[in-house]
C-alpha positions as CSV (number, residue, x, y, z in Angstrom):
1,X,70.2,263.8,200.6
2,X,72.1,263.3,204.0
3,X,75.1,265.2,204.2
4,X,77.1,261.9,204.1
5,X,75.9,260.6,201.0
6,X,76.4,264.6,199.5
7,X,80.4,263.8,200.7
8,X,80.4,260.3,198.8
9,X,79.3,262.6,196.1
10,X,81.3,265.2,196.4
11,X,84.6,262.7,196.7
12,X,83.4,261.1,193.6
13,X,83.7,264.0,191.9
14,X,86.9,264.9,193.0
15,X,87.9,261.4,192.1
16,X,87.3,261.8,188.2
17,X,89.0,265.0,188.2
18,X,91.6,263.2,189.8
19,X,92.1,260.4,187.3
20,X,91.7,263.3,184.6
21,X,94.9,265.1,185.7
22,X,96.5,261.6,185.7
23,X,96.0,260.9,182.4
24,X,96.7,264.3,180.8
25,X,100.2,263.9,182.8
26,X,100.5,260.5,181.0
27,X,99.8,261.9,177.8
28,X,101.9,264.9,178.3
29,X,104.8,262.7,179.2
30,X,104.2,260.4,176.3
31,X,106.4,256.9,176.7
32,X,109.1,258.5,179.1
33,X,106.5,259.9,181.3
34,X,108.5,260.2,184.9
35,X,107.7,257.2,187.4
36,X,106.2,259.4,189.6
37,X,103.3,259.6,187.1
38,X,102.4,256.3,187.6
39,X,102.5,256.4,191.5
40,X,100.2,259.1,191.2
41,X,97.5,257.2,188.7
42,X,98.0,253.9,191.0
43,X,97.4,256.4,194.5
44,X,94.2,257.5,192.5
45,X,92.8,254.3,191.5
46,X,93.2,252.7,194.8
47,X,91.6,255.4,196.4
48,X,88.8,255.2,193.8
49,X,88.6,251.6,194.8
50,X,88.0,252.5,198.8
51,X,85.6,255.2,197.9
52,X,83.3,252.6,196.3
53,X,83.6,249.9,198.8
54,X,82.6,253.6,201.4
55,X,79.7,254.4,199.1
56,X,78.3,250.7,198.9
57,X,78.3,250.9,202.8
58,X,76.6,254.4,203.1
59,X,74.2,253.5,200.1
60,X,73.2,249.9,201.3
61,X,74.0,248.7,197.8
62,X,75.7,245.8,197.1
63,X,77.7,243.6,199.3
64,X,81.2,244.8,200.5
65,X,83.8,242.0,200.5
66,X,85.2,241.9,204.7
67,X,88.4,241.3,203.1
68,X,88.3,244.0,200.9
69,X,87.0,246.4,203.2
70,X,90.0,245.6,205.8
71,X,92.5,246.2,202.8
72,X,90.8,249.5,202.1
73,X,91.1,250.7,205.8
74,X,87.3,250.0,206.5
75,X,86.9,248.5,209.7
76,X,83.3,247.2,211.2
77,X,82.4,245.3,208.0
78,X,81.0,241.8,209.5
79,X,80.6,238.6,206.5
């Protein structure tokens, strides 16, 4: 595995735990959970949603959206 594809990995991985600690602060916090809880799980999930348009790129899976490539701060993508 190239070393690039084993850092896809590796943020994937990171990624779950991620969400994990989101949702056991949600829990904890039950229905007056602070605000900042919800910044946090929206920061996760839009950086879950980059690392997938990443790993389609490096894994030559799947076609990346240009548009939603450019909103996810990957430049180079061509229609």
């Amino acid at each position: 595995m190239s070393a690039l594809l084993a850092a896809v990995d590796v943020l994937n991985d990171r990624l779950i735990a991620a969400d994990a600690i989101g949702e056991a602060l949600d829990l904890a916090g039950g229905d007056n959970a602070p605000a900042w809880v919800s910044v946090f799980k929206n920061q996760i999930e839009a950086i879950r949603e980059a690392s997938e348009a990443l790993e389609c790129l490096v894994r030559g899976i799947g076609v990346v959206d240009p548009d939603e490539a450019k909103r996810n701060g990957i430049e180079g993508v061509s229609p």
